[in-house]
N, C-alpha and C positions, 0 to 999 in steps of 0.2 A: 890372115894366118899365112906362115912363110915357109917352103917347101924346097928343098932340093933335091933334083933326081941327075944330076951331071957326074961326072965318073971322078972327076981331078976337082981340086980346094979346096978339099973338106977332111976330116977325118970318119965319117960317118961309114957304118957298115953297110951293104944293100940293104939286111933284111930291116936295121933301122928308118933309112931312106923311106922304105915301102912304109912303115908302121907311120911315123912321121903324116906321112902322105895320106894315107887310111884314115887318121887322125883329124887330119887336117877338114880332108873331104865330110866326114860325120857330122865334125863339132862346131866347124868354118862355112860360111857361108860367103866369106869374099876372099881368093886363093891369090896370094903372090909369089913370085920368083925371081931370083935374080939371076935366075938362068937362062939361056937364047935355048928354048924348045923344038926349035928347027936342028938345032947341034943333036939333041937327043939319039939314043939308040935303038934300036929295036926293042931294047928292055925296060927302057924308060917311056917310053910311047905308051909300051902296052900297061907298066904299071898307071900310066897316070888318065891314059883311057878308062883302066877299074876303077880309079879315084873317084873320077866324073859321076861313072854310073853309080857305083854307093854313095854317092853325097845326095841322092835324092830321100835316102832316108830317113824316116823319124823315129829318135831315139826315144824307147820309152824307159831302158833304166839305167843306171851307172852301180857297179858298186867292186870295191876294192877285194879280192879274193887273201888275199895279203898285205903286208909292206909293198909286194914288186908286182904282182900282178892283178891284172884290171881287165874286168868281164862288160863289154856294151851291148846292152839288148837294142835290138832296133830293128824297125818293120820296114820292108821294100818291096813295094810289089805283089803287096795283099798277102806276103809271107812273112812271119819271123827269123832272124838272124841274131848272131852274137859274136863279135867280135872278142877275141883272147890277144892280151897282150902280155909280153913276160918282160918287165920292163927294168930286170934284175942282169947284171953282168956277169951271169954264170946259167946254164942251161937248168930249165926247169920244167920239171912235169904238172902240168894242170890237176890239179886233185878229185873235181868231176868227171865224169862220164861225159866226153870221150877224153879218156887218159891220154892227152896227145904232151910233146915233148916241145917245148920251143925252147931254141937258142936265143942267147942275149939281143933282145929288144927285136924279138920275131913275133906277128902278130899272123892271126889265122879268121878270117871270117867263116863259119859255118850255120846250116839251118839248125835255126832251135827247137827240136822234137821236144821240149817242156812247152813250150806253148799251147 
């Protein structure tokens, strides 16, 4: 799975970069780049330090909230989480509990109190 977190040649937004990457880390188990990670920023380090630590998880469901957005349950660390993605080109509100708002192809890991 292929990732980029560099600032210039891409048209990519950050918050897609991040989701991308989030993505990458869950579903991917062998991570490329065609980026030099030494060049990195302090914003890029630290997102893809998070990447690391949530790729140890295991997914236990996928399912489509919509057309645009996509809920990942996944255990790490003897806790449930759930990744929200809004994979829609116009901001949108999550229709569960917690009503949170993500902009185009903004993704949110939070702990899953339904578990």
């Amino acid at each position: 799975d292929v990732f980029i977190m560099r600032k210039e040649g891409h048209r990519l937004s950050p918050e897609i970069q991040r989701t991308l990457l989030l993505v990458t880390a869950l579903f991917g188990r062998l991570h490329f780049t065609s980026d030099l990670p030494s060049n990195y920023d302090e914003w890029s380090n630290g997102e893809l330090q998070e990447a690391l630590f949530w790729s140890q998880g295991q997914i236990q469901a996928v399912r489509w909230v919509d057309a645009q957005k996509m809920e990942v349950r996944f255990r790490q660390n003897k806790k449930d989480w759930k990744l929200l993605i809004n994979w829609s080109l116009k901001n949108s509100t999550w229709p569960d509990p917690p009503r949170v708002q993500l902009e185009p192809g903004e993704s949110i890991i939070l702990l899953d109190n339904a578990s």
